[in-house]
C-alpha positions in Angstrom: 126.7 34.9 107.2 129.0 36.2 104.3 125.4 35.6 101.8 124.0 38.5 104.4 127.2 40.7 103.5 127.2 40.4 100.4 123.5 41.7 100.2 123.9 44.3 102.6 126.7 45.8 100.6 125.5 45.2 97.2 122.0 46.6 98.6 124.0 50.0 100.1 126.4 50.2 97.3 123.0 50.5 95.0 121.6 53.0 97.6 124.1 55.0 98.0 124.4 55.4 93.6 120.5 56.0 94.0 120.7 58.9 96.4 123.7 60.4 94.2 121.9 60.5 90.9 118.7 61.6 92.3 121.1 64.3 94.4 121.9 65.0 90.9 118.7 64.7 89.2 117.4 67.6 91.6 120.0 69.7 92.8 121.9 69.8 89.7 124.9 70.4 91.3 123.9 72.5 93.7 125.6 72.0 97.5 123.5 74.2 100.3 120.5 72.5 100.4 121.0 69.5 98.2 120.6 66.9 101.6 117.7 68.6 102.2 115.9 68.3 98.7 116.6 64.1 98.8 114.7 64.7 102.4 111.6 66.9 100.8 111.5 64.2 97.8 111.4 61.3 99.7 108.5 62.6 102.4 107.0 64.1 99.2 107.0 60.7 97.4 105.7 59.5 101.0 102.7 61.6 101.0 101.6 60.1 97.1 102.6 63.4 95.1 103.2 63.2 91.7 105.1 60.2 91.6 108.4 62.6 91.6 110.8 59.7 93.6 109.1 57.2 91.1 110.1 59.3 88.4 114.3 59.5 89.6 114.0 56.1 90.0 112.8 54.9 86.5 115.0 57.4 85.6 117.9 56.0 87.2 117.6 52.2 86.2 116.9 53.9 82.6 120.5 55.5 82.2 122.0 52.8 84.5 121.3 49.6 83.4 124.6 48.0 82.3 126.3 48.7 85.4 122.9 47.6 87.5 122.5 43.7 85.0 126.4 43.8 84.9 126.5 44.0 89.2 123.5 42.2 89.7 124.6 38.9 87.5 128.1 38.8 89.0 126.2 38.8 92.6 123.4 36.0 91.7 125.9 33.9 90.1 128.3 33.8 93.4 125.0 32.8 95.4 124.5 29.9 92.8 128.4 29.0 92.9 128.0 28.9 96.6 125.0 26.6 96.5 126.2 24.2 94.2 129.4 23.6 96.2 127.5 23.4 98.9 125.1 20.4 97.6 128.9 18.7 97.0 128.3 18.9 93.1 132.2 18.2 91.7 130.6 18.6 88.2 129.4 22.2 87.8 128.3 23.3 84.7 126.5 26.6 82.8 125.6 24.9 79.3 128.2 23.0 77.9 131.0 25.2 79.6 132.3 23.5 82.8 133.4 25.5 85.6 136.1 24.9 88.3 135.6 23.7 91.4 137.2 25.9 94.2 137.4 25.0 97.9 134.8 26.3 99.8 137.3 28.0 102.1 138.5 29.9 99.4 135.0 30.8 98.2 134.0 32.0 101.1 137.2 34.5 101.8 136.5 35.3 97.9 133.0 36.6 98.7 134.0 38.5 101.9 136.9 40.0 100.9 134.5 41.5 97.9 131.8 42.6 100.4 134.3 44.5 102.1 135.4 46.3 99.3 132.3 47.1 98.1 131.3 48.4 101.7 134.9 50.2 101.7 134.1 51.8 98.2 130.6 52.4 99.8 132.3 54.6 102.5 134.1 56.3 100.1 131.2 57.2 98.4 128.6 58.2 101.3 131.8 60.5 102.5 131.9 62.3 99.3 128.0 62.3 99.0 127.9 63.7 102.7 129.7 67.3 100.9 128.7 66.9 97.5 124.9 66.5 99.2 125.8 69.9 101.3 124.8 67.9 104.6 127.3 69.5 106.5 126.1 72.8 105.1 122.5 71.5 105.6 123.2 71.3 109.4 125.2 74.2 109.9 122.3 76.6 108.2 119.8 75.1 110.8 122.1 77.1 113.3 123.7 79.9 111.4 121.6 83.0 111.8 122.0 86.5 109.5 121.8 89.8 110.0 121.7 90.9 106.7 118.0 92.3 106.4 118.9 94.9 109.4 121.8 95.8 107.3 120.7 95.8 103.9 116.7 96.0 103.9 115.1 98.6 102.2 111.4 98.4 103.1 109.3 98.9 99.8 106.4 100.4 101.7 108.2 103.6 103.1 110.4 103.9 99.0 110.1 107.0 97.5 109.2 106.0 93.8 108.4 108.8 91.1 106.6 107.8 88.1 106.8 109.8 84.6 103.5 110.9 84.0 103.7 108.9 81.0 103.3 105.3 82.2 104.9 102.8 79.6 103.4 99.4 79.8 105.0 96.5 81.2 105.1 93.1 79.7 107.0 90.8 81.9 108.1 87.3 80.4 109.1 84.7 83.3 110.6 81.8 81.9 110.9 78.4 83.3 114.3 77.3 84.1 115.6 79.6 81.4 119.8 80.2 81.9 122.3 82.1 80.4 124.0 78.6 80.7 122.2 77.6 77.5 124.3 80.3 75.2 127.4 78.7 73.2 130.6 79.8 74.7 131.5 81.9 72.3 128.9 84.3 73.8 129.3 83.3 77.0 127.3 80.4 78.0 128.0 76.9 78.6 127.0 75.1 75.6 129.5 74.3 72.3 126.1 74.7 69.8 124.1 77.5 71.8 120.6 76.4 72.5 119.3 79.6 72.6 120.5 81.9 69.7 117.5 83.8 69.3 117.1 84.8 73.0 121.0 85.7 73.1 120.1 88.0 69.8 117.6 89.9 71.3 119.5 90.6 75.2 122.6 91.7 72.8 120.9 94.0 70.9 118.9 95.3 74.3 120.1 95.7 77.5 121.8 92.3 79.8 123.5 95.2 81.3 126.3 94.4 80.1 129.5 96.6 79.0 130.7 93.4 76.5 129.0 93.4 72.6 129.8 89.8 72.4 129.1 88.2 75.9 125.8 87.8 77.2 125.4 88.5 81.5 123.1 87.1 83.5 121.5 86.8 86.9 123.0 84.5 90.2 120.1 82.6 92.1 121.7 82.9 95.8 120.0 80.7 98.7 116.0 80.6 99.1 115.4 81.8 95.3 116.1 78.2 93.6 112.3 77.1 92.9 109.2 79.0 90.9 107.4 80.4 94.1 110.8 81.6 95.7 112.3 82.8 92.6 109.0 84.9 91.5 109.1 86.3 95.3 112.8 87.4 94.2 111.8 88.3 91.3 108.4 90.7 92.8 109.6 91.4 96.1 113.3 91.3 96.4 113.5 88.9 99.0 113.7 85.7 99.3 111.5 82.6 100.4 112.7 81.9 103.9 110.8 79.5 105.6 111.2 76.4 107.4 110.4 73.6 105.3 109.6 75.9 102.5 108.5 73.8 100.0 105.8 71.8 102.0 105.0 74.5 102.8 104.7 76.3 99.3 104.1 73.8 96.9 100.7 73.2 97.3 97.3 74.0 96.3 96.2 76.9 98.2 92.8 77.8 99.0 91.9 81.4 98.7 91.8 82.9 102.0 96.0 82.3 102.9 98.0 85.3 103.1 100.6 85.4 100.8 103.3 87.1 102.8 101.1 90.3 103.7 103.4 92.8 105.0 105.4 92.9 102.3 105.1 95.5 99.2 105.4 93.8 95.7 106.0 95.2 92.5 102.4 94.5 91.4 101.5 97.3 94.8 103.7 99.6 93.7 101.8 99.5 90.0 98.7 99.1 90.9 98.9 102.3 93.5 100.3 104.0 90.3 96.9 103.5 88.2 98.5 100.3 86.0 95.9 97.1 85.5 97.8 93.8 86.7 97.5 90.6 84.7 99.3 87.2 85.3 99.0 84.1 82.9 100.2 80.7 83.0 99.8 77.0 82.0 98.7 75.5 85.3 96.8 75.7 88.3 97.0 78.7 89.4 96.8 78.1 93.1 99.4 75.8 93.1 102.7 77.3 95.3 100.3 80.5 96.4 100.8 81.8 93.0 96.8 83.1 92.6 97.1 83.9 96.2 100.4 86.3 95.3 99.0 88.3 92.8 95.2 88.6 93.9 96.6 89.9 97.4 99.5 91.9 96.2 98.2 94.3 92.9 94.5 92.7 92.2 95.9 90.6 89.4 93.7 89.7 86.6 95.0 85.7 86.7 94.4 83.6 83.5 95.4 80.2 84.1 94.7 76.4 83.0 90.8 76.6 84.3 89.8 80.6 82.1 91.9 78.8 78.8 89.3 75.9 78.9 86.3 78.9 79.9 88.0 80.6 77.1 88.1 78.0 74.4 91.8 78.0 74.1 92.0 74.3 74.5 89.4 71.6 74.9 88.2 70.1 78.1 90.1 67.4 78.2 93.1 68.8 77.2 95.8 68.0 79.9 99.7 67.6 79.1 102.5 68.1 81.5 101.3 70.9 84.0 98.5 71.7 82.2 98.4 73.2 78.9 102.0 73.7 76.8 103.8 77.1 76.0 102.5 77.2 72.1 99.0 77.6 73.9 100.3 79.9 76.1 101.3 82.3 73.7 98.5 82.0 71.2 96.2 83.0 75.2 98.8 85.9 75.6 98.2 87.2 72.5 94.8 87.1 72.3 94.3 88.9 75.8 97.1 91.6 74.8 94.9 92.7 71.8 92.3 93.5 74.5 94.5 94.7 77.2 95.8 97.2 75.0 92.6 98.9 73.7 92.3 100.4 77.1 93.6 104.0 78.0 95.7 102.4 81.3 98.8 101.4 81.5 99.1 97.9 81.9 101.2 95.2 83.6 101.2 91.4 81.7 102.9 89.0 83.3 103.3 85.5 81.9 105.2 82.1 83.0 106.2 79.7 80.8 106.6 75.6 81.5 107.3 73.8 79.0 111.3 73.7 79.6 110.5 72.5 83.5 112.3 69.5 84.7 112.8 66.4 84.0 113.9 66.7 80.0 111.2 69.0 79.2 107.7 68.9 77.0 108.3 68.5 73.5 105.4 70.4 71.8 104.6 69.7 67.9 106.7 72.4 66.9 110.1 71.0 68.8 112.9 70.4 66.3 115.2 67.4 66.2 118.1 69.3 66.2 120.2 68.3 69.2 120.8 64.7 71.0 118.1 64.9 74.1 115.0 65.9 73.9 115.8 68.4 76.6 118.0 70.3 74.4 115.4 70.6 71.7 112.5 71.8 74.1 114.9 74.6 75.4 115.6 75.8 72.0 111.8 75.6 71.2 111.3 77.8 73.8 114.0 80.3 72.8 112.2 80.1 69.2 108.5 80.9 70.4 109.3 83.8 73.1 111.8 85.1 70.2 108.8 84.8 68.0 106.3 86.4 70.7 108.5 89.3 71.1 108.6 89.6 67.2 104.6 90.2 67.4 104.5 92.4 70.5 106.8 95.0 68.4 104.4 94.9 65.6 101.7 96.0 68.0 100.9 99.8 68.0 101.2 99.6 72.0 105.1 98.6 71.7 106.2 102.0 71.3 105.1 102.6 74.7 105.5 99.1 76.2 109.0 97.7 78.1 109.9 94.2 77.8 111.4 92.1 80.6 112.4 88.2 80.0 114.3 87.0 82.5 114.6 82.8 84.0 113.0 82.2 87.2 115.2 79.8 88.6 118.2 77.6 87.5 116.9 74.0 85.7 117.0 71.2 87.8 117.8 68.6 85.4 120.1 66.1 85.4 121.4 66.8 82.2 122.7 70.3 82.4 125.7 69.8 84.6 127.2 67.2 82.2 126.5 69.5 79.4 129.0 72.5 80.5 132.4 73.0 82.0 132.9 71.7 85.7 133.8 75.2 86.4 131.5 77.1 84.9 129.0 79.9 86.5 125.6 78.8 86.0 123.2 82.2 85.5 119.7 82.9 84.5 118.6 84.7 81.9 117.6 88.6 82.2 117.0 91.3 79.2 115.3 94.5 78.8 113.6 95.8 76.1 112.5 99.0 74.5 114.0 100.4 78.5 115.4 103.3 79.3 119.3 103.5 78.6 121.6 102.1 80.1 124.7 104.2 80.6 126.6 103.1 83.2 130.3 101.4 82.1 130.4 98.8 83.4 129.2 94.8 83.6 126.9 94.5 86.3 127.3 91.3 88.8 123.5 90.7 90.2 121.1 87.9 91.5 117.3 87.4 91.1 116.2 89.8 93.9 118.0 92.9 92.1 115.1 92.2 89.0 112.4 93.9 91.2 113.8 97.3 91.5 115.3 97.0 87.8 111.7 96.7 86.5 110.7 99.4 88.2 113.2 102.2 86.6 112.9 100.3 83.3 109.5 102.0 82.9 111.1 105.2 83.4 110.9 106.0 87.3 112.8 107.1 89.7 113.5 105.2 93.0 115.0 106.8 95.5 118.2 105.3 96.9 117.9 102.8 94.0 116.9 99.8 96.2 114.1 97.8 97.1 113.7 94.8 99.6 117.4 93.7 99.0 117.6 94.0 95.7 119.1 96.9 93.7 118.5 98.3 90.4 120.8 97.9 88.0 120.5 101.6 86.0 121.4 102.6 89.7 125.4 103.8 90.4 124.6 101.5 93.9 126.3 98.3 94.0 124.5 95.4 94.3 124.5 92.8 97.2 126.7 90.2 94.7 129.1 93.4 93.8 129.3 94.1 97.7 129.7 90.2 99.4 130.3 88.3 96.6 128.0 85.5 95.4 128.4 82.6 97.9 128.9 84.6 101.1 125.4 86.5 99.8 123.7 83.2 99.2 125.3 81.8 102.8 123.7 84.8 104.4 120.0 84.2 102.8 119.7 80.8 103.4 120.5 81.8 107.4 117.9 82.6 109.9 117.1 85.9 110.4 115.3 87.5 113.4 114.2 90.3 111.0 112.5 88.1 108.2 110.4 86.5 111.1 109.8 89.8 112.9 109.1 92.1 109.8 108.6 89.9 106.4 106.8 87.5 108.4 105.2 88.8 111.0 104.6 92.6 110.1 106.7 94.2 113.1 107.3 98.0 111.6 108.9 99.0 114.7 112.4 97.3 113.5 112.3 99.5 110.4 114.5 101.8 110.1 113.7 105.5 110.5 114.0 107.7 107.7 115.8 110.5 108.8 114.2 114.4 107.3 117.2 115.4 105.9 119.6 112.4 105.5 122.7 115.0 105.4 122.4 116.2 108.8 120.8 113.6 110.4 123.4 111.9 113.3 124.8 108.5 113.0 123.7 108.4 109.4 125.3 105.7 107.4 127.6 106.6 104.6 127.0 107.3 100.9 127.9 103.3 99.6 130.7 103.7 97.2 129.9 103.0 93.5 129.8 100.6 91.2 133.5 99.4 91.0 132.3 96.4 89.0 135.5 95.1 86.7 135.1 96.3 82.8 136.1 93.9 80.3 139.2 96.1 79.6 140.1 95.6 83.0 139.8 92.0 82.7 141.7 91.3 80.3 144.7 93.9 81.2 144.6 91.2 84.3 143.2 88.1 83.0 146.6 85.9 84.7 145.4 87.6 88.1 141.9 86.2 87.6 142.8 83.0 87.0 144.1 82.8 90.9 141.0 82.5 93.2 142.7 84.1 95.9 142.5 87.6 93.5 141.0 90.5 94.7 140.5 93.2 92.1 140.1 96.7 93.4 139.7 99.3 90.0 142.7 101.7 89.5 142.8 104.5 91.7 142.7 108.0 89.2 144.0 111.2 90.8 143.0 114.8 89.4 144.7 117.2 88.0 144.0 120.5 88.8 145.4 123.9 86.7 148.1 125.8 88.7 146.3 128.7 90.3 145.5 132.0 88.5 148.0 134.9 89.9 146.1 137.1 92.9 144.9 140.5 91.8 144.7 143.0 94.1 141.1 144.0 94.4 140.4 147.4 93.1 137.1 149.0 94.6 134.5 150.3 92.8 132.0 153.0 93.1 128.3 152.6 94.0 125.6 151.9 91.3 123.7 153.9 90.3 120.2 152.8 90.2 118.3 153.6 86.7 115.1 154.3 88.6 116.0 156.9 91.7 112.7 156.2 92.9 113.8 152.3 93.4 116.9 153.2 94.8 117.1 152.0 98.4 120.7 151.6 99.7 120.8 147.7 98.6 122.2 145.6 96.3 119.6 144.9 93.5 118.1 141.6 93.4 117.7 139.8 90.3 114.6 139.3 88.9 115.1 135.7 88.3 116.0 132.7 90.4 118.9 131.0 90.4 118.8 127.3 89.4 119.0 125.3 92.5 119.6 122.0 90.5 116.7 120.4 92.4 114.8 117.7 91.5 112.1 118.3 88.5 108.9 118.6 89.8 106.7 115.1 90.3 103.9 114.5 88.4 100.6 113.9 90.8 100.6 110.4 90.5 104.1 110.4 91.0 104.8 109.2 95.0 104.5 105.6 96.0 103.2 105.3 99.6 103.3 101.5 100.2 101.2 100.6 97.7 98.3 102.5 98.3 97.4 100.4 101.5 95.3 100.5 104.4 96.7 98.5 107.0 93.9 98.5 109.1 92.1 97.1 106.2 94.4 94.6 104.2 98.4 94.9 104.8 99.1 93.4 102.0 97.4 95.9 99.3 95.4 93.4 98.1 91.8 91.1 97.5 92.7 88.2 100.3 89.3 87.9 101.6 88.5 86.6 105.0 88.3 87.4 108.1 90.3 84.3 109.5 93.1 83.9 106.9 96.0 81.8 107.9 99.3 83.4 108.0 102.9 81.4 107.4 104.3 80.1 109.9 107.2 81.8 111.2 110.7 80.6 110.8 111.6 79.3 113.3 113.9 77.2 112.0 114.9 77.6 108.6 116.8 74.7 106.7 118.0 77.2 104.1 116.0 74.7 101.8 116.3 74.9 97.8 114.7 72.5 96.6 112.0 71.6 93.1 108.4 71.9 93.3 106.4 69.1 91.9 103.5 69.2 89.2 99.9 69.3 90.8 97.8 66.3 90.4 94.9 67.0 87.7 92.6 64.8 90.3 89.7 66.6 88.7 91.1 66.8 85.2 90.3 64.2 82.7 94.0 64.2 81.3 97.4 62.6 82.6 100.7 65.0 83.5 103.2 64.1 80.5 106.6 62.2 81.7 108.1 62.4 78.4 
């Protein structure tokens, strides 16, 4: 009977140390939603994808093997002892080194008071697994509903969004897993040697919208924004990727006729309805996650993916590494298509994702230097090297005069690795820069997430939205504060990982009757809500005046109220009267007071250019909601949620089934 213990609790102990790493190895530290990532991993492992769970495991008996030979010797060699007692042997003996012989009772209370310990210790553990795992969060979300979209929505369809009649081009960099984190500390990152000293150059020198010279700002990634699909939804739409099950849902090849969230109005819409030319490249399979199906349905996207580079002899064949094809293809692609793109007399919108820095560790291209202890470390500062360098050649280009730059990280990594390399306390961010934008002249630091990127790109090419906010996001040239500025960061990400009546109604389900009206003259109308206070953000100044204040979590900071001073008032004269004019012209004369010949400035808005309005897109909903190329007649729309699990969890690399190649584990 105690044998039986004694392999149940060395078999939990090694479970429970399993689920932890791989809690770890996915989550990175992350608690909503962590329980439910080990659930999506294990029915994804289930199901034959990817090999992900066989990937965590390897992984785990990789880094863990002392402890696991060290436990596991200690645990045969009782069984043996047991045994030999138990044959009667009074002579027992490993080699030439004899070993005592110990009553059996005492053996046996040995071995069970060891199995409890272990199962005690066990306890312990699965009790601090069941927070650090956020199950308790993980069941209260399946509950907790939201009503933050009727609060804070601001439907993209209805916007009113000027354009100069200049169009500058957009070229939009998404990078994978890219973080602020990676920056040394001296600039405000996480890392002691930063990993990404060219990319914290060129945000420094542009606009992180940021008041601090030295310290680079960054981007929050609040609840439903955590994986590629969700966080380019953020990113494009300003919303996030509330579903149930999400990511079964999501990460998957999808065929062409799916609706990518139809009713909703995304930034390649709004550009498109302008008269801009959409492109979107990347490394993989396009389909995979509804990416194809995103940008065909929502702007007519031009898509170059793994499949056009091998039409377009940018890599052989049988050329097949990690997702696909690696970032130092990926650029050589962008380039060549940008010389194209740029010959014609529209303005254009590139888009481009990068992969190589994906989890687990990375792909270490041929260019990848040696410079830091993982390989992880090195493929993130190859990446900061060859976007650096990309951005070098786009400002060399004739077109750059007239092009904005936006880099910004998609999602926080998922590896393993990251948490152990940075503070316990420290705020993980993504990356986020604009370049060759309009200026940014408010003072002070901006506190955002992902979904504030959308409205951001738009006013970076020079227009004008009215209200400053789209979806839930809010640009950041705006004086509006953003969601993060208003709630704060975890009550915001709380809120979007909740249920909400409207997502399922509106996002989902296309229900324009919960909208709300926009009112003719938003100064009269009744009811109206009130002008949102400004941007009371904290300036580094500030920060510092009350740095021992900060340190306290309990700290509110509310900015320093400033009174005005107004000159005493000018002494009364009494008012002397004066005779009639006398018109020059008698003829014109005609009792009244003469009107001036000019108008006064009314300080109205300048006029709009023709293309200036956006009306939703430029859609026909009786045609295709969703502005774009979704063809048939019968496409499938996603499914309601119903029941949201406020899940954030990784997406997994699509099997190359048809691809002569391997994915890359390295």
């Amino acid at each position: 009977m105690w044998i039986f213990l004694m392999t149940a609790a060395w078999l939990i102990f090694l479970l429970l140390n399993v689920i932890q790493y791989a809690s770890y190895y996915f989550s990175s530290k992350l608690a909503v939603g962590g329980f439910s990532q080990i659930l999506y991993t294990l029915q994804n492992s289930m199901s034959g994808s990817e090999g992900t769970w066989k990937e965590v495991i390897g992984d785990f008996f990789l880094r863990q093997w002392p402890l696991l030979i060290a436990g596991t010797t200690v645990f045969v060699f009782m069984i043996w002892y047991y045994r030999q007692l138990k044959k009667g042997s009074n002579d027992i003996k490993i080699g030439k080194f004899t070993l005592p012989v110990i009553q059996m009772k005492w053996v046996k209370s040995a071995a069970s008071l060891l199995a409890v310990s272990v199962l005690f210790v066990a306890g312990l553990e699965g009790q601090h697994f069941y927070k650090v795992l956020g199950i308790d969060e993980y069941q209260k979300s399946l509950t907790d509903t939201s009503d933050l979209f009727d609060q804070y929505y601001a439907d993209p369809g209805s916007a009113d969004i000027r354009f100069p009649g200049k169009k500058k081009n957009l070229i939009y960099i998404l990078c994978e897993s890219m973080e602020q984190t990676y920056a040394g500390k001296e600039t405000g990152g996480g890392m002691k040697k930063s990993l990404i000293p060219e990319l914290t150059k060129l945000a420094k020198e542009n606009n992180d919208f940021s008041m601090d010279k030295e310290v680079l700002n960054g981007a929050y990634t609040p609840g439903n924004t955590t994986w590629t699909i969700a966080g380019i939804s953020a990113q494009t739409m300003g919303i996030p990727l509330n579903l149930e099950n999400a990511t079964q849902v999501w990460n998957r090849n999808f065929d062409k006729t799916s609706q990518f969230l139809p009713y909703v109005t995304a930034l390649g819409d709004i550009l498109k309805s302008n008269g801009y030319h959409n492109y979107f490249m990347c490394g993989s399979d396009a389909a995979f996650a509804g990416r194809a199906n995103l940008f065909n349905q929502h702007g007519e996207y031009r898509v170059f993916d793994y499949h056009t580079a091998i039409e377009d002899k940018i890599i052989d064949p049988d050329h097949y590494v990690w997702w696909g094809y690696e970032d130092l293809y990926l650029f050589k692609y962008a380039q060549k298509e940008l010389t194209e793109i740029a010959k014609q007399d529209e303005p254009f919108n590139f888009m481009m994702l990068t992969v190589d820095t994906h989890f687990p560790s990375g792909y270490p291209c041929d260019e990848c230097p040696s410079e830091f202890k993982s390989q992880y470390e090195n493929v993130i500062r190859c990446s900061d090297h060859q976007i650096a360098r990309f951005v070098k050649w786009i400002q060399q280009q004739d077109f750059y005069k007239d092009t904005t730059i936006v880099i910004a990280g998609d999602h926080l990594s998922m590896d393993a690795d990251v948490p152990d390399w940075i503070d316990e306390d420290y705020r993980r961010k993504t990356f986020f820069t604009v370049i060759n934008g309009p200026e940014y002249s408010i003072e002070a630091t901006r506190e955002f997430a992902t979904i504030d990127i959308y409205p951001t790109i738009i006013e970076s090419l020079g227009a004008q939205i009215d209200g400053g906010r789209l979806g839930l996001g809010t640009s950041l040239y705006s004086n509006q504060p953003t969601l993060v500025e208003r709630m704060g960061y975890e009550d915001l990400s709380r809120e979007m990982n909740a249920k909400s009546e409207f997502y399922e109604s509106v996002i989902l389900n296309g229900d324009q009757s919960k909208l709300p009206e926009k009112p003719e003259d938003s100064e009269s109308a009744e009811g109206s809500d009130p002008e949102p206070q400004a941007v009371t953000t904290v300036t580094p100044q500030e920060y510092q005046q009350n740095r021992d204040d900060f340190a306290d979590p309990e700290y509110v900071w509310s900015p320093p109220v400033t009174y005005p001073s107004y000159p005493d008032p000018a002494p009364v004269l009494p008012v002397q009267p004066s005779p009639d004019p006398v018109p020059e012209n008698p003829d014109q004369n005609t009792g009244e007071t003469p009107q001036p010949t000019t108008p006064p400035d009314t300080g109205g808005t300048p006029d709009e250019t023709p293309d200036g309005g956006n009306n939703g897109g430029g859609q026909d909903p009786d045609k295709n909601p969703s502005g774009g190329t979704g063809s048939g007649s019968e496409s499938e729309v996603p499914p309601a949620s119903g029941d949201n699990t406020g899940t954030t969890v990784p997406e997994t690399p699509p099997a190359a089934s048809d691809q002569s190649g391997s994915i890359s584990s390295q």
